[in-house]
C-alpha positions as CSV (number, residue, x, y, z in Angstrom):
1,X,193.9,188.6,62.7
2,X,194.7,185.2,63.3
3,X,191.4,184.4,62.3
4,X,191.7,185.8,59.1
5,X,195.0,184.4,58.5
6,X,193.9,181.0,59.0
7,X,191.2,181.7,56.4
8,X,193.9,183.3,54.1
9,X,196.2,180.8,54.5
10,X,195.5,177.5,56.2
11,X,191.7,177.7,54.8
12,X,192.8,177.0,51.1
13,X,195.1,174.4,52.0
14,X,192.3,171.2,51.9
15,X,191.0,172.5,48.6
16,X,193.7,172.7,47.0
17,X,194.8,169.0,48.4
18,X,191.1,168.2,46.6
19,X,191.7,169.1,43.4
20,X,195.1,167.6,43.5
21,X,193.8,164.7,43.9
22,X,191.0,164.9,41.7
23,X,193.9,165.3,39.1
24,X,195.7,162.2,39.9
25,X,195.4,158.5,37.8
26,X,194.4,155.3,39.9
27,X,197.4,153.6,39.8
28,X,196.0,150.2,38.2
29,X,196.4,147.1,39.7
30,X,199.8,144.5,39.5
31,X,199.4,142.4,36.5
32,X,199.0,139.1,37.6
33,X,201.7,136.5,35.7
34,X,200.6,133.5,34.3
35,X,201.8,130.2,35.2
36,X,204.4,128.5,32.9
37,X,201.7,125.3,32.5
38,X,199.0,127.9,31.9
39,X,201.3,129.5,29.3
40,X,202.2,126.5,27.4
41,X,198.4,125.0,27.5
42,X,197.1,128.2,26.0
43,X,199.8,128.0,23.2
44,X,199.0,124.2,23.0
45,X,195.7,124.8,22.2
46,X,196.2,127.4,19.5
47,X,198.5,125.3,17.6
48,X,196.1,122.4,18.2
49,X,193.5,124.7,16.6
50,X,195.4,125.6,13.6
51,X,196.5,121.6,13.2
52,X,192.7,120.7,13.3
53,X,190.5,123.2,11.9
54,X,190.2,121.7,8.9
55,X,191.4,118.5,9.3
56,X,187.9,117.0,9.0
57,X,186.9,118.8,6.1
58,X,186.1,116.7,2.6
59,X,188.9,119.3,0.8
60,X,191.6,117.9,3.0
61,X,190.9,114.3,3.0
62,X,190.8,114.5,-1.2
63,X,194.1,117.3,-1.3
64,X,195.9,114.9,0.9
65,X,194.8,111.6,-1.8
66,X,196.4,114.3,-4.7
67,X,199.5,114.2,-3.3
68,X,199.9,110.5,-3.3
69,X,198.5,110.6,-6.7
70,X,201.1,113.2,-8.4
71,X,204.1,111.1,-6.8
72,X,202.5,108.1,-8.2
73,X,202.1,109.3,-11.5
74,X,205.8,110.8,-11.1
75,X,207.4,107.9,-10.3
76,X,205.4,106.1,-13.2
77,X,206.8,109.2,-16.0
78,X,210.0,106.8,-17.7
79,X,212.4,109.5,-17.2
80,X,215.7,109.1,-18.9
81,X,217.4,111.8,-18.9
82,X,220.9,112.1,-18.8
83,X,221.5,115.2,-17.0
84,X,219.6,113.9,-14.2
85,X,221.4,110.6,-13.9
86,X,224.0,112.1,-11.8
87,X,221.3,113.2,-9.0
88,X,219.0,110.2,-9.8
89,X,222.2,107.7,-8.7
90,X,223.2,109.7,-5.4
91,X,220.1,109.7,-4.2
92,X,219.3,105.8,-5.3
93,X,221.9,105.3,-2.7
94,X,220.9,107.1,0.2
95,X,219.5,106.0,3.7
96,X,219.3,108.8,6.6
97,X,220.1,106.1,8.9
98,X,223.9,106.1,7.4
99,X,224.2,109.4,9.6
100,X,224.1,107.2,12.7
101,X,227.6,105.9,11.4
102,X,229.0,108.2,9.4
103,X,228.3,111.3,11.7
104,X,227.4,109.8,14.9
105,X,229.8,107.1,15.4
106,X,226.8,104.7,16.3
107,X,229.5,101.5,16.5
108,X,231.9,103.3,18.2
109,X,231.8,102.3,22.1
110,X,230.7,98.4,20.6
111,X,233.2,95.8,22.5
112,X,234.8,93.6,20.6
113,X,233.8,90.4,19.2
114,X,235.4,87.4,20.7
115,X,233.6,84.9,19.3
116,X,235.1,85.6,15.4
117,X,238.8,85.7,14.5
118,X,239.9,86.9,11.0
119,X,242.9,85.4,9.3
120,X,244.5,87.2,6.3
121,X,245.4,85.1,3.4
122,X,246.5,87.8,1.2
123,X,247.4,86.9,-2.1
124,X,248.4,82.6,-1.2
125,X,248.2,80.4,-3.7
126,X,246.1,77.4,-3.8
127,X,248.7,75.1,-2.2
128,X,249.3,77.8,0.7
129,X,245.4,78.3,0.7
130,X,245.5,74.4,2.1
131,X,248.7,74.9,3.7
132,X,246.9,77.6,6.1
133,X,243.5,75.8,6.5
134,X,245.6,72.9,7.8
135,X,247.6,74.9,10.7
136,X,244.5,76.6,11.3
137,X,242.9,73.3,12.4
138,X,245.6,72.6,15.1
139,X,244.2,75.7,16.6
140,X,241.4,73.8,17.1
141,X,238.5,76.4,16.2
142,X,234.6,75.2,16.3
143,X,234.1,76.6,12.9
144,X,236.7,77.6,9.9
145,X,235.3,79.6,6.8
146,X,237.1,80.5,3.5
147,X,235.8,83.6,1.8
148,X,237.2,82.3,-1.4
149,X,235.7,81.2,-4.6
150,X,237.0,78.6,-7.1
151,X,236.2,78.7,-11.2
152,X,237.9,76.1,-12.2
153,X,241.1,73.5,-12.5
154,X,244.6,75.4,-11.8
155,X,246.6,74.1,-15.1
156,X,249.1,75.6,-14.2
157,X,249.4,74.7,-10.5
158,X,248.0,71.4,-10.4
159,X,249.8,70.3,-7.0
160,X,248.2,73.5,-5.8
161,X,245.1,72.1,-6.7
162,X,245.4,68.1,-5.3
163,X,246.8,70.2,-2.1
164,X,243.8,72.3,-0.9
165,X,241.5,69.3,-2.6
166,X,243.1,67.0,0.2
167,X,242.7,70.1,2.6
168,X,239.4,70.2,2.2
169,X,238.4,66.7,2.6
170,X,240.4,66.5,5.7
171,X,238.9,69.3,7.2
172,X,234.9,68.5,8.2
173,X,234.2,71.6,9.9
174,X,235.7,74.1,6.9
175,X,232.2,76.4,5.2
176,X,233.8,77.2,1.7
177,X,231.9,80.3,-0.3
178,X,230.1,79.4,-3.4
179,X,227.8,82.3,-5.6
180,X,223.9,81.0,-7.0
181,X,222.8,82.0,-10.2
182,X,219.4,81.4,-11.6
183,X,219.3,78.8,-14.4
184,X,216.9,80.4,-17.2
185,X,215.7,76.6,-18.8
186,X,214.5,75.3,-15.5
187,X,214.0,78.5,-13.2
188,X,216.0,77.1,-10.8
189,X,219.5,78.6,-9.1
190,X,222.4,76.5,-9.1
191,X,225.5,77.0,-7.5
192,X,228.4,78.0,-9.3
193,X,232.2,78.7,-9.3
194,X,232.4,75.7,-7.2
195,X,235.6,73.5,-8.4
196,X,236.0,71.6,-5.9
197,X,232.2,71.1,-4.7
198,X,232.8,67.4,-4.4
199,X,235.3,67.5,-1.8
200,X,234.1,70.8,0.4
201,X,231.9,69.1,3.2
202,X,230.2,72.5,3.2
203,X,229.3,75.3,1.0
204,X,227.7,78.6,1.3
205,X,226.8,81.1,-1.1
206,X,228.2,85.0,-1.1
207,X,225.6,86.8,-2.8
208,X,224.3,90.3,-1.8
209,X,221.1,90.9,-3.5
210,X,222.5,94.7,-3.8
211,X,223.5,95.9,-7.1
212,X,227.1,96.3,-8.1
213,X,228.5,99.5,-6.2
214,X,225.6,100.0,-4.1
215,X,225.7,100.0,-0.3
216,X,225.0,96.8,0.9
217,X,222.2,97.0,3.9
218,X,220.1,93.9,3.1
219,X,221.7,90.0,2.8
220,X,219.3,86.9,2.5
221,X,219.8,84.4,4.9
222,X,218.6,81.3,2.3
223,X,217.8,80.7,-1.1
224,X,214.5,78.5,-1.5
225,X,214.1,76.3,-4.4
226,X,211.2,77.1,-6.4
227,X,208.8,73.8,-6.2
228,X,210.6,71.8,-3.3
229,X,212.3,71.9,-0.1
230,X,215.7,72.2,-1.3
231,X,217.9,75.0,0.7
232,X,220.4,76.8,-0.3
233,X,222.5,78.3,3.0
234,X,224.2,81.5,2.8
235,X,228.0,81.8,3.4
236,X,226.7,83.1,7.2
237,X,224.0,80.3,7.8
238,X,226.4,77.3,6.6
239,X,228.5,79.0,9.2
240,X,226.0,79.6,12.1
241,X,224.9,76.0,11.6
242,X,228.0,74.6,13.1
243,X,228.5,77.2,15.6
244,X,225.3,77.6,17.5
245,X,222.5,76.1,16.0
246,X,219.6,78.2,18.1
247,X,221.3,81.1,16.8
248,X,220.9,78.8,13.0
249,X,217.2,78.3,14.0
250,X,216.8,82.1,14.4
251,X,218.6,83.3,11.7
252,X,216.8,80.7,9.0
253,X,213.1,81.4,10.0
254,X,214.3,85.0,8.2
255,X,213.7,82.5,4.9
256,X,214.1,83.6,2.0
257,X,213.7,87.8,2.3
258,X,215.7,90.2,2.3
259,X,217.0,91.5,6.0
260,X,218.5,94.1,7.4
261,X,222.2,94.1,8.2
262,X,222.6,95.3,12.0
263,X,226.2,96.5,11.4
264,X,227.7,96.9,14.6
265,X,231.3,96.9,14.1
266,X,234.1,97.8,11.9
267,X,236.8,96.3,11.6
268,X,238.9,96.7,14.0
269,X,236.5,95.4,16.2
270,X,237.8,92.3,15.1
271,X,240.4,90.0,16.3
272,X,242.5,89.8,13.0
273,X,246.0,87.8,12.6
274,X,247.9,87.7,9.6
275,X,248.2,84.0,7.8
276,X,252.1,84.2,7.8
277,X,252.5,84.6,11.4
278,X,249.8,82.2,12.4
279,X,252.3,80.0,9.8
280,X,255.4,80.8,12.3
281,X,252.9,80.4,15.6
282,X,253.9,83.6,16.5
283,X,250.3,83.9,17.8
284,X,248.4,82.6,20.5
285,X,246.4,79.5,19.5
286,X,244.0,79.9,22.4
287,X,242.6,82.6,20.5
288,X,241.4,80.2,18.0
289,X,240.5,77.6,20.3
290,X,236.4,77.4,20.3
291,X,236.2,80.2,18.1
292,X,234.9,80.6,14.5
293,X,237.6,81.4,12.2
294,X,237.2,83.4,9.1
295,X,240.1,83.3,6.2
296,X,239.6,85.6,3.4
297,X,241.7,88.2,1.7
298,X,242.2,91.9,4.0
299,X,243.7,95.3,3.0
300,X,243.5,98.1,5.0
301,X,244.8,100.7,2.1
302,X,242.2,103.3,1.2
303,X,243.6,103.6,-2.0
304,X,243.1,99.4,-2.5
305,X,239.8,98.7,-3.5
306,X,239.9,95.2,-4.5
307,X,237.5,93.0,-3.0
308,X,235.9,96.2,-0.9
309,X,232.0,96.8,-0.1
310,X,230.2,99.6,0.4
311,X,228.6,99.6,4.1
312,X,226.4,102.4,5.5
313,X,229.8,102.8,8.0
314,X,231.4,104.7,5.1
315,X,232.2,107.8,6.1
316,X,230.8,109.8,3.2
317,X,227.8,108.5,3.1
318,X,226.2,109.9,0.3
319,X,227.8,110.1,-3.0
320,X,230.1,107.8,-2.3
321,X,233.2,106.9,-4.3
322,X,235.6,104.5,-2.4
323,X,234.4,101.2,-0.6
324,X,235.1,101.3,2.4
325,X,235.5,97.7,3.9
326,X,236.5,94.2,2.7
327,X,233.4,91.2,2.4
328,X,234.6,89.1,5.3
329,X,233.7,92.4,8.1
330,X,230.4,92.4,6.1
331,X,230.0,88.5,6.9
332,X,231.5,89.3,10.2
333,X,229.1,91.7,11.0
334,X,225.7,89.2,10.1
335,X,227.7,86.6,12.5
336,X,227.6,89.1,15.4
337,X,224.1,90.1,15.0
338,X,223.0,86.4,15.0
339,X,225.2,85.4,17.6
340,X,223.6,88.8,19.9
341,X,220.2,88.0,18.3
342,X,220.3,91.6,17.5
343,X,218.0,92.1,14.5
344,X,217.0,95.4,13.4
345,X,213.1,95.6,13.6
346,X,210.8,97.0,10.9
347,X,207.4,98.7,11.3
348,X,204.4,96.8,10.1
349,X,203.9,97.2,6.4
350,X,200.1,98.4,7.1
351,X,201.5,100.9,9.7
352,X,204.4,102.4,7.0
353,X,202.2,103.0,4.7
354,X,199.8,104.5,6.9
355,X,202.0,106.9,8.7
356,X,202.8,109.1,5.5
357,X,199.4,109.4,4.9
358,X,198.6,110.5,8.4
359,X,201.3,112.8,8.7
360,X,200.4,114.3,4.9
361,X,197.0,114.9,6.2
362,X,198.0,116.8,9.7
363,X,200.5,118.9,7.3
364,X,197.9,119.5,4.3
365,X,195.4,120.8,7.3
366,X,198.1,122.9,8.6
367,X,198.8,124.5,5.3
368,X,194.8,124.9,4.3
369,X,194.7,127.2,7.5
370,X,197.0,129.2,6.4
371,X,196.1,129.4,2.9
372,X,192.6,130.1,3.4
373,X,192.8,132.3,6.2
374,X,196.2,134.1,6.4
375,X,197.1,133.3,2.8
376,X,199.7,136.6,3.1
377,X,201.5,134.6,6.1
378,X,200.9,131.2,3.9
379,X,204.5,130.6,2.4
380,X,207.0,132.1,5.1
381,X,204.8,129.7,7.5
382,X,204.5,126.6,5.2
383,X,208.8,127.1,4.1
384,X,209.0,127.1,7.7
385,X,206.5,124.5,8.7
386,X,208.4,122.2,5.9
387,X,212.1,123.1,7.2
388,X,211.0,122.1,10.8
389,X,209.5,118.7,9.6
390,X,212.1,117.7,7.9
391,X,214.2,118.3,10.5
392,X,212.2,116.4,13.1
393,X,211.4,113.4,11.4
394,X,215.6,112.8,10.1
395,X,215.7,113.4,13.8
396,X,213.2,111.1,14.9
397,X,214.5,108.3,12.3
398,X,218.1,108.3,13.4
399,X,216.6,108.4,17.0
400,X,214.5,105.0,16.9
401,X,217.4,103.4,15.0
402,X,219.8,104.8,17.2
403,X,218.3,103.8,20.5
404,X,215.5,100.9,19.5
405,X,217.2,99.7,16.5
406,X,213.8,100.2,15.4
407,X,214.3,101.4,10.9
408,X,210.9,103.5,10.3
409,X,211.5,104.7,6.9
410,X,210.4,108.4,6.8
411,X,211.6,108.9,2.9
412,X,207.7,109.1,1.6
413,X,206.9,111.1,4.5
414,X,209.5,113.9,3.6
415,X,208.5,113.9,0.2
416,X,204.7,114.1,0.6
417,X,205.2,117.3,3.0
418,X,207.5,118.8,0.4
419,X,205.1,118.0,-2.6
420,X,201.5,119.1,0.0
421,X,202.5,122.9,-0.6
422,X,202.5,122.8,-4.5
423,X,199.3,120.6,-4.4
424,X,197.2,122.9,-2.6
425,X,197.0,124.6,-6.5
426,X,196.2,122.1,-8.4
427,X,193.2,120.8,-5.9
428,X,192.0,124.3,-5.7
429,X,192.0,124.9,-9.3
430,X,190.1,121.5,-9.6
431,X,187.5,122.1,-6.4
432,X,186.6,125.5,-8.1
433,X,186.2,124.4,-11.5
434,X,183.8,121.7,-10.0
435,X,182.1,124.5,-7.6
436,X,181.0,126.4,-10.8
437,X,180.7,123.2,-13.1
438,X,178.6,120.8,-10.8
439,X,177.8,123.3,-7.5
440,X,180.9,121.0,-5.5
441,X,181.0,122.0,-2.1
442,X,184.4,123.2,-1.3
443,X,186.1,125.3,1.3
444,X,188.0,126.9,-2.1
445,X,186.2,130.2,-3.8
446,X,187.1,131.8,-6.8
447,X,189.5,134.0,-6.6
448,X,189.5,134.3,-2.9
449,X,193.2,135.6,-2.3
């Protein structure tokens, strides 16, 4: 009985634990998690992949030469029309390093200067023009400079006139603002609204080589003569001269070129004193004493535009409207970065125009990937590819000038990933014509999307 119980019962029990587990998955084996280095390398490569595939073929090389071609023969089309005037002029004015002032208050932990003192003369007279140049001297400053320029004889203030004559002779260390122009008989510049050239011991011209209205970035430290040695100074050189000559030596071997303005403060960054209480010595003269002193005329209304600049520290800085500060902060400002020997630096002209190209070429490699392999995936991932670029390289601009006061100009380089896109077609219409025309090897076949 208990025998046959334990066959009726007990007996089936292992079987049935058999085919149980027959039944039964494996249970598979923990997935082992890559590394975050491992992760990254494998997408590193895959991107490196699409980047280089075809970076080395012939239709890349030649797509990438289209694109400078088109925006050569773009820029060469003498487009007038009126309705893009508007556009053409906002953009004629536009540097993506005025976001570092305008947006990201670049000057805005910069000390104050206390070499440079600003004296406003408002709207004096010639007589009180000489009247303040001579008080300023008993302040004893290294260097005085009058932003002022002088057309001719006062006929109807002829006192005013023997005054600041007499002013000026007395006063040896006085840099008085003259403007050049170029005479058209003899080719050479001359300078000009000068009155009183024979008794200034020192003159200085004022030009900006900007147009009228446009932002002025660039100044020119001296004006060679054409066929001699002659120099013409600038208002800051004539200036510099007298105040620290190594600084001088520095700031002349610029020559005659165009160069960067390194504007590093605004105004307020400046000592300033008005002329009528410097007239009352309601100020301290040991400010003055050592100093170089700068007399010119100063309004801080918005709504006052006389004698303003535009400066890449306007706040809106593209399409702007108002100027935004008076000429003596823009001389002020080339005086500071002379004194700090803090020049902005420029690329190698070889290496900017080589950097478009290479970055043109990576990009049109990029895109031919895409195109050729994943053409339904081609224009979300070029829009995108385009977007991000952009982005990077304002980025990257404002970044060295920022930080290294280092100006790479990425302007071409925008453009020629914005035109690489639209070029693809035209190159691939011309590779296949020539495929079928002359049996030209390309990486393009008809019709192949």
């Amino acid at each position: 009985m208990d025998h046959q119980d334990e066959k009726k019962h007990g007996g089936a029990e292992p079987h049935q634990e058999a085919a149980h587990e027959s039944h039964e998955k494996p249970v598979p084996a923990p997935k082992v998690k890559r590394p975050l280095h491992k992760h990254i390398w494998h997408h590193s490569k895959r991107i490196h992949r699409n980047l280089t595939k075809y970076l080395y073929e012939r239709d890349t090389v030649l797509a990438t030469l289209w694109v400078f071609i088109f925006i050569f023969s773009l820029h060469e089309i003498p487009l007038n029309l009126g309705t893009l005037n508007p556009i053409k002029l906002a953009l004629k004015d536009f540097d993506m390093n005025d976001l570092s002032y305008a947006k990201l208050n670049m000057a805005k932990n910069t000390p104050m200067d206390s070499n440079i003192v600003v004296v406003n003369i408002g709207e004096a007279k010639r007589g009180e023009i000489a009247m303040i140049i001579d008080k300023a001297a008993t302040y004893h400053p290294k260097v005085m400079a009058l932003d002022a320029v002088f057309d001719s004889a006062k006929t109807d203030d002829l006192a005013g006139d023997s005054m600041l004559n007499a002013s000026f002779r007395r006063n040896k260390n006085l840099v008085v603002g003259a403007k050049y122009i170029e005479d058209t008989a003899t080719e050479k510049l001359i300078l000009t609204r000068n009155y009183f050239k024979d008794a200034v011991p020192n003159y200085g011209f004022v030009n900006f080589p900007s147009e009228e209205n446009e932002t002025i970035r660039y100044f020119t430290p001296i004006k060679e003569q054409e066929g001699s040695k002659e120099i013409i100074p600038s208002f800051t050189a004539a200036i510099l001269k007298q105040y620290k000559p190594e600084a001088y030596e520095r700031f002349v071997h610029h020559g005659d070129h165009e160069t960067l303005i390194n504007y590093t403060r605004r105004p307020e960054k400046y000592l300033i004193y008005d002329a009528s209480g410097m007239m009352l010595d309601q100020i301290d003269s040991n400010a003055f004493k050592g100093k170089i002193l700068l007399l010119a005329y100063v309004n801080f209304d918005p709504n006052n535009i006389e004698d303003k600049k535009f400066t890449p520290m306007n706040e809106k800085f593209y399409g702007k409207s108002v100027p935004d500060m008076n000429g003596i902060f823009v001389h002020a400002n080339i005086i500071s970065m002379a004194l700090e020997d803090n020049y902005i630096k420029h690329l190698p002209l070889w290496l900017t125009i080589l950097l478009p190209v290479l970055i043109c070429w990576l990009h049109m490699s990029f895109f031919l990937r895409y195109y050729l392999e994943n053409h339904i995936w081609f224009h979300l991932v070029a829009k995108i590819a385009q977007v991000a670029s952009v982005i990077f390289f304002v980025w990257l601009g404002i970044y060295l000038f920022d930080k290294y006061r280092l100006k790479v100009d990425f302007k071409l380089s925008l453009v020629v990933i914005i035109m690489a896109v639209d070029v693809i077609y035209f190159y691939e219409a011309w590779a296949v014509w020539m495929h079928k025309k002359f049996a030209y090897r390309t990486v393009f076949k008809p019709h192949h999307h």
